[in-house]
N, C-alpha and C positions, 0 to 999 in steps of 0.2 A: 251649797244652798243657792238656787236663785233670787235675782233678784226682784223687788217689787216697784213696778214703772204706772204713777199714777198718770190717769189724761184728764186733764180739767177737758171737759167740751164746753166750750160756753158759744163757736161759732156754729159748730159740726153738730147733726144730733149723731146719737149712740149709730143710728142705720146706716150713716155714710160711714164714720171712722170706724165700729167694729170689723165690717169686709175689710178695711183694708189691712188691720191688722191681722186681723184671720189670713189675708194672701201671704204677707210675708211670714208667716209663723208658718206655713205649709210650704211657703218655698225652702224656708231654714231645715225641712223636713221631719218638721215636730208635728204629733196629734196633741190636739188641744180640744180642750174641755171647757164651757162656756158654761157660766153659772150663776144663774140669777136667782130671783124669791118668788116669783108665780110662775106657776105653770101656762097662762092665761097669755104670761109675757114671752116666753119660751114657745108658746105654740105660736102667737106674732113675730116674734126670730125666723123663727122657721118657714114663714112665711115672707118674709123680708128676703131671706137667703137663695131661695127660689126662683127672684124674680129676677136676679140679676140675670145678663146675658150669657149664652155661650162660651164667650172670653172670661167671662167674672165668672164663673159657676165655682161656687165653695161646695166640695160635698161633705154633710153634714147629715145628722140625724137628731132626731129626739130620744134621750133616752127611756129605758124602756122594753125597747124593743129587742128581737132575737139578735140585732145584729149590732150592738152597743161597743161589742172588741175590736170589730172591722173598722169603726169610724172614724175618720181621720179630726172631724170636727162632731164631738157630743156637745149637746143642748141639753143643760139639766138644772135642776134647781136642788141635789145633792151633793153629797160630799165625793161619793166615789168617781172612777178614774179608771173604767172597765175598758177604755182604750188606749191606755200606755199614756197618758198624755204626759209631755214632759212642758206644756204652757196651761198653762189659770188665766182664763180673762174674765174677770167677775164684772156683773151689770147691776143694777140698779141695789145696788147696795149691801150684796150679798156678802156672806160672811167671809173672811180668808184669813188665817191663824199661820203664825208661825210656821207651825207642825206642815200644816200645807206646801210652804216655800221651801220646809228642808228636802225633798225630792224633783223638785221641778228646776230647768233652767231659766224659768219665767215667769212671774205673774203679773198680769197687768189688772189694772183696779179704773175702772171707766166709770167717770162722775159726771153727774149735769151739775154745771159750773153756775147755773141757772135759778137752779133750788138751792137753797139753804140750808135745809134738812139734810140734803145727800152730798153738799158740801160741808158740813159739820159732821157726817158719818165717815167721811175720807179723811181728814181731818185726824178724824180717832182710831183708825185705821193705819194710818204715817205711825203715831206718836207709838201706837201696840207696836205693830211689825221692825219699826227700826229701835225698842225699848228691846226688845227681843231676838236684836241683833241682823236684825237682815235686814241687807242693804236696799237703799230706796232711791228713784229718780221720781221729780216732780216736772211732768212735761207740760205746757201751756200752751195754744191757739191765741191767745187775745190778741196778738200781735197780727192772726191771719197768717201765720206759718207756726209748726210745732216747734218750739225752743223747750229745751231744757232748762227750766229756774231753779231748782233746785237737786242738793244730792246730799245722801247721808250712806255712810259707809257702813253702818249696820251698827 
C-alpha cells in the first residue's frame, strides 16, 4: 500500500508545485493520474501544463479521450486509472479512499493551506486514510522550504 503525502501550499499555488511533483513522479517512472472535482479545473490544468517550456514539457492528457492508456500524466476528475498509474495526486479537494492507496506507490493530497474549507477537508482526509491504516507524511512550505512535520505509520 502506498503512502499518502499531504502538501499544505500556503506559499506555492497548486500551478508551481503540481509540475514539479508531476517531473519527479515521471522521473521515478510512474504514470500518474491527477484528480480533481471540476472539469472546468482540469481543463485549466491542462492548460497550465502546456505552457510550460521545452525543458518542463509534462506530457499529459485529459481524460476522455482515445488515448487515456498511452498517458503518462491523466487529468480527470474520476475514479479510474486507464493509464497504469501507479501515483494519485488529488487537487482541490477531490476524494481519495483507502481502497485507492491499496494499489498505488503513491498518493499525494495538494491543499491550499490558504482556505479553510480545503484545510478542514485535508484534515478529514489524514484522520480516514491513516484510521484506515495507510501510512501518512504531512509536508509544509511555511518555512519557505518543504519540511516534513508530521508522520503516521498507517
Amino acid at each position: 500500500m502506498g503512502a499518502a503525502l499531504f502538501y499544505h501550499l500556503t506559499r506555492s499555488p497548486l500551478e508551481a508545485t503540481l509540475p514539479l511533483l508531476l517531473t519527479k513522479a515521471l522521473q521515478a517512472g510512474w504514470h500518474v493520474v491527477v484528480r480533481g472535482t471540476a472539469a472546468q479545473r482540469m481543463d485549466w490544468l491542462d492548460q497550465v501544463l502546456w505552457q510550460g517550456g521545452d525543458e518542463s514539457f509534462l506530457p499529459h492528457g485529459l481524460a476522455g479521450g482515445k488515448y487515456d492508456a498511452d498517458q503518462p500524466i491523466l487529468l480527470t476528475t474520476g475514479r479510474e486509472a486507464p493509464n497504469g498509474a501507479v501515483c494519485l495526486m488529488s487537487m482541490d479537494g477531490a476524494e481519495v479512499l483507502a481502497e485507492d492507496c491499496a494499489g498505488l506507490e503513491r498518493v499525494c493530497i495538494l491543499f491550499d493551506g490558504n482556505d479553510p474549507a480545503a484545510t478542514d477537508r485535508a484534515r478529514g482526509q489524514w484522520k480516514a486514510l491513516t484510521g484506515a491504516g495507510v501510512a501518512a507524511q504531512y509536508w509544509s512550505e511555511e518555512s519557505g522550504r518543504w519540511a516534513k512535520k508530521a508522520e503516521s505509520g498507517g
